[in-house]
N, C-alpha and C positions, 0 to 999 in steps of 0.2 A: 569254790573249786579251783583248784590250781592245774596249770599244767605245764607239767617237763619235756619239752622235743627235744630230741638226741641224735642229729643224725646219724645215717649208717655207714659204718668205715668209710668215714669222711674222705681221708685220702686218698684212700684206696680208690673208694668212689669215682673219686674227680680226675683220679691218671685213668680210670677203665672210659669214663668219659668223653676224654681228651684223645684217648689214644683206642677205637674202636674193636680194633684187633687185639685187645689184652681183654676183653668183655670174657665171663668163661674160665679167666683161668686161675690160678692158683698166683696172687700177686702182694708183694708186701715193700712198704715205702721206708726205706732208712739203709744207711750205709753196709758197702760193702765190705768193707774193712775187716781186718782180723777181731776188734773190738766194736763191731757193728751191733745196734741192736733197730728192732724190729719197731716202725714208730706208727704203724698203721697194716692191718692186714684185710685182705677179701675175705669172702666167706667162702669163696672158694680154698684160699688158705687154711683158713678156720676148719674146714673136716679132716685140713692131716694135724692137728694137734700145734698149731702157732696162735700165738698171740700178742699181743702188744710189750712191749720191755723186753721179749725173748732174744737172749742173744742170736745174731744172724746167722753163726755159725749152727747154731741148734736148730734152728729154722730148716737149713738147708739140707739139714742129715736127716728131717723127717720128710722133707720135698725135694728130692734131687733136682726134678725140674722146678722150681721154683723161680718166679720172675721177682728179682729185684729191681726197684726203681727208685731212685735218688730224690728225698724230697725236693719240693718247688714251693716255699714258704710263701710267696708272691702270689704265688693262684692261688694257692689254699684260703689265702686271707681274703682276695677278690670275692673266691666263692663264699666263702663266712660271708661277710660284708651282703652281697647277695640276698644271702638268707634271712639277715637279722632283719634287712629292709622288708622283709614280707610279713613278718611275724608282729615288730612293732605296728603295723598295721590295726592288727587282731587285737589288741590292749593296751591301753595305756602305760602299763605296769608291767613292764618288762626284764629281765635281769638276766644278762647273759655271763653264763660263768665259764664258759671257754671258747674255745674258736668252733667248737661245734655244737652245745647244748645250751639252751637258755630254757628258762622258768616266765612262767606267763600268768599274771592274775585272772581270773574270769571275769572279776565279780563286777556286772554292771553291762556285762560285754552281750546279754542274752538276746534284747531287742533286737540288735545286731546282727547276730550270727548262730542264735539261737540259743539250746543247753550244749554244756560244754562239749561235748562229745560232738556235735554238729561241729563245733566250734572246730575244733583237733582235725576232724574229716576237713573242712576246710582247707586249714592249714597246708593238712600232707597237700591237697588235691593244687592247690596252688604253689606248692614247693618245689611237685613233680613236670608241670607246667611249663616253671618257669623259670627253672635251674637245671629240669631233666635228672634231678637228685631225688634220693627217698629217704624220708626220717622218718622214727619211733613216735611215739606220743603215749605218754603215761599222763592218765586226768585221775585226783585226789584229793581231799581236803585237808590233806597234810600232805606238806613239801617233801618231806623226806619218804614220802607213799610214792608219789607222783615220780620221783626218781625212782625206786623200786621197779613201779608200773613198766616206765619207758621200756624198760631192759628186756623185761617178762614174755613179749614178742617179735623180736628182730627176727631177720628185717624187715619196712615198712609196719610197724604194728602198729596198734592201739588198743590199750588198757585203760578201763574204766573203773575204777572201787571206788560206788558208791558209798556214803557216809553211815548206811544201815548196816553193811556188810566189813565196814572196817574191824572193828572186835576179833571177826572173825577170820580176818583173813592177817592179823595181827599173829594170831593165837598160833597158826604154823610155820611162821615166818622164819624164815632160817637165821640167825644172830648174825653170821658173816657177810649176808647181802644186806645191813643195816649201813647205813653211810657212818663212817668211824670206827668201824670193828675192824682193826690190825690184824695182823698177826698173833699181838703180843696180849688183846682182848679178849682175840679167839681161842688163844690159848687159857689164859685165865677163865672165861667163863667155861670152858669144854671139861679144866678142873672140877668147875663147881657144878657139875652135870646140867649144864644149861645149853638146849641145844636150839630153841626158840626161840623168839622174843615174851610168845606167851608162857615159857618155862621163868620169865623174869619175873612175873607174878608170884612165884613161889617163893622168892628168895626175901628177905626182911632187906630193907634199902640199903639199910648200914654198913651190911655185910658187902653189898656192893660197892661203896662206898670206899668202905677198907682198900678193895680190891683193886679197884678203878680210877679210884679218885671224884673228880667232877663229874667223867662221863657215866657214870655209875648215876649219879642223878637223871642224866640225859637218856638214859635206858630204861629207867623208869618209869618216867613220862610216857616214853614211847609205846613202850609196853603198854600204858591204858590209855593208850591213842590220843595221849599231849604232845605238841609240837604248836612253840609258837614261835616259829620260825617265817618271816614275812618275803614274799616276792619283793625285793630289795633294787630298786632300779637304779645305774648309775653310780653302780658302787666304787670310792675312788680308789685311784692306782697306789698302791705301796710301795711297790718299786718293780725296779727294772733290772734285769740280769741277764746273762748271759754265760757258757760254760759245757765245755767242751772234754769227752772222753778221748785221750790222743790216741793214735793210733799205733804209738811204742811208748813205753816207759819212757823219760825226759830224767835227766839230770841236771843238764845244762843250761845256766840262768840266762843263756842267750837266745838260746831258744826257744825258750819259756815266755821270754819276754816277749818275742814275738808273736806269742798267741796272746798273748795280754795286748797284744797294738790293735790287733784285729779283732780281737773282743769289745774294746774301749772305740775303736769306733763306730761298731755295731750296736752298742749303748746310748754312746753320746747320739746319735743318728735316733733312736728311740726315742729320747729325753726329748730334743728338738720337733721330732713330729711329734709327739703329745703334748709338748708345750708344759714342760716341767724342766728345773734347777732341781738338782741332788746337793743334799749338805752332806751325805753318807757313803763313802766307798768303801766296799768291800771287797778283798782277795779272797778267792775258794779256792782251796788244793786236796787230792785226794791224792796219797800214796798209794806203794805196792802193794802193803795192806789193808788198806782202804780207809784208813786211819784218815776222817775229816779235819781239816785246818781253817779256820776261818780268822781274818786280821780284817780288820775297820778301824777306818777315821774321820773323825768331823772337819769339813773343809768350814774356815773362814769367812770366806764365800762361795754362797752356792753357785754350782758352774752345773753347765751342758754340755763344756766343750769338748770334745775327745782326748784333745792334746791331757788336757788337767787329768780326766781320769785316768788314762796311760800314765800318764808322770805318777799320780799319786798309788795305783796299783803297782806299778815297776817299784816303788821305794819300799813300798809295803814286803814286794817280793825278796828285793835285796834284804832287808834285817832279818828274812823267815828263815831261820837255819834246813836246810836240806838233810836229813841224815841218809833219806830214801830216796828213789826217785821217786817221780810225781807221774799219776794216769789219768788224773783227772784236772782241770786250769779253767778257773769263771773269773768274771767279774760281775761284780753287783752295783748299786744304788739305790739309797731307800730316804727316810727325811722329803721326800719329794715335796716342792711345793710350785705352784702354778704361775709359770711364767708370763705374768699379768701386767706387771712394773715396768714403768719408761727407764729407760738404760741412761745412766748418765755416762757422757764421754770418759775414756781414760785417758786422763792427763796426769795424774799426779805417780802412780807406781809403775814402776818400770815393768815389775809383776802382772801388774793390772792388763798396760798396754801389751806386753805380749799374749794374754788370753784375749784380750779382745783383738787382736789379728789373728790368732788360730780360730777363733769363734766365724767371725767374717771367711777365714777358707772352710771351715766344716760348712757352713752354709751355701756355699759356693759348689761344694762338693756333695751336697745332699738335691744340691737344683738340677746336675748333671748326672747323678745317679738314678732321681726321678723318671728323668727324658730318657736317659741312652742305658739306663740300666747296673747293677752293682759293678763288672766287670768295664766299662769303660774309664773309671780313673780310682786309680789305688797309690797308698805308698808303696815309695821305691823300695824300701826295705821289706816289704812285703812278697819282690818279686822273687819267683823259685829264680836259682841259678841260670838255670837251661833259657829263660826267656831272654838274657840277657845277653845273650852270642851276639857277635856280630856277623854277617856276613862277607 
């Protein structure tokens, strides 16, 4: 048996937590901005009709009094962090797939903590304990049930599908609460008059096949409750990104760049706490019509440093012709590999020895950020005008 824990409106959660006087009310975490959207909402939220991605503006016109409050990345990950430490507890085989839900093996865990459902009761009962947080818990013998499960009774729930009952609880399964089913899936199977999973029975593979492609295979499995899909622990990093919706249209590659500074050292600062070299930088731009642009290139050598991914982003930026402006500005990193290797001095490139003194201040400046926090030391170019008065 597996099991999926979800917590509930994680963020939401942790500012009602934090902040006792928002417990009660109608409350959603993410920017207020003209182009805000909605990155966590309560469930008090949730009965006027918000949800997660919903632009903030829409948000607000179905809850006038609605509270906004400015994510805190910081806590949120403290509290993750938190919770993981409780759970890996409960199994050896742990596999967390975002900052709020991880998947949990049973198998072996019984002497222990008893059948799995004991096990899940646990869980919550120590999560509540000792975070003052509530999570979901879906128990199944397939991963992709188990997520199903989790969902089935927020908040605090817990969902059990036995392995006798699975067929059965397969055969009504709605196609669009399947992990994978799009939009564009949804739409394709709603064609083909398939409103189930157990309606996938009916259809000859092929034709899904046609339809779907690979996941067309993947649906079919599912449909006669195959899934071998494994509790996965530890699974490594692919990359690292960052990427930012602006809050006006941008034309200007000067100040474009500047979010590309600020991006590139919230990257490189990533890279260095996980102990990863990127060989791969990527530019993301979304235009006014939303028209995606992605530019990458293979560094040389793989770097950490903020300065390199700035330099190599900004150049990337420079040869991107603009016809539109831009609403959207990321930075990425991928190639990752583990920064395990004794560093040998730079002495010979001039190249060299300048990334190796920006390396030495990004570090310098990630020991300072640790202690005194993000807004203690930043670049100058970074500062708004107005800070910059004298008296």
């Amino acid at each position: 048996m597996i099991l999926h824990m979800d917590m509930d409106a994680f963020f939401a959660s942790v500012e009602q937590l934090d902040h006792p006087e928002l417990k009660g009310k109608p409350l959603v975490v993410g920017g207020d901005s003209g182009r805000g959207v909605v990155a966590a909402a309560s469930y008090e939220a949730r009965r006027h009709g918000i949800y997660s991605a919903m632009p903030m503006f829409m948000a607000k016109q179905r809850c006038p009094y609605l509270i906004i409050v400015p994510p805190r990345k910081g806590r949120y990950s403290e509290m993750s962090r938190s919770v993981m430490a409780i759970i890996q507890r409960y199994s050896p085989i742990v596999e967390q797939v975002s900052i709020d839900e991880a998947y949990l093996d049973a198998a072996g865990c019984g002497r222990l903590y008893g059948p799995p459902e004991a096990m899940a009761r646990a869980i919550k009962s120590e999560i509540k304990k000792k975070v003052a947080l509530t999570c979901s818990i879906g128990v199944a013998p397939l991963k992709f049930l188990a997520k199903i499960a989790s969902d089935m009774n927020k908040p605090d729930g817990l969902t059990v599908i036995n392995g006798e009952s699975v067929l059965d609880f397969i055969a009504t399964l709605l196609v669009e609460k399947v992990p994978g089913v799009g939009k564009h899936a949804h739409r394709q199977l709603s064609q083909m008059g398939i409103a189930t999973l157990g309606d996938v029975r009916k259809v000859k593979p092929s034709v899904l096949v046609d339809r779907l492609g690979k996941f067309g295979h993947r649906l079919v499995d599912l449909s006669q409750g195959r899934d071998a899909s494994a509790v996965t622990p530890h699974a490594p990093t692919k990359s690292i990104s960052t990427e930012r919706t602006l809050p006006a249209d941008i034309r200007d590659r000067k100040r474009l760049t500047q979010h590309l500074l600020a991006q590139s050292q919230e990257v490189g600062r990533q890279l260095r706490l996980q102990g990863f070299l990127a060989r791969t930088i990527t530019l993301k731009l979304k235009d006014t019509d939303f028209k995606q642009i992605t530019r990458s290139v293979t560094l040389d050598r793989p770097s950490q440093s903020s300065e390199t991914l700035y330099r190599t982003a900004a150049a990337l930026l420079e040869r991107q012709a603009l016809p539109k402006a831009i609403r959207l500005i990321g930075v990425g990193t991928s190639a990752l590999i583990a920064d395990t290797t004794p560093r040998q001095a730079c002495l010979f490139s001039i190249v060299e020895q300048k990334e190796c003194g920006w390396e030495k201040i990004d570090r310098a400046v990630d020991r300072i950020t640790e202690r005194f926090g993000h807004s203690a030391v930043h670049r100058g170019s970074l500062t708004p005008p107005e800070d910059l008065s004298m008296d």
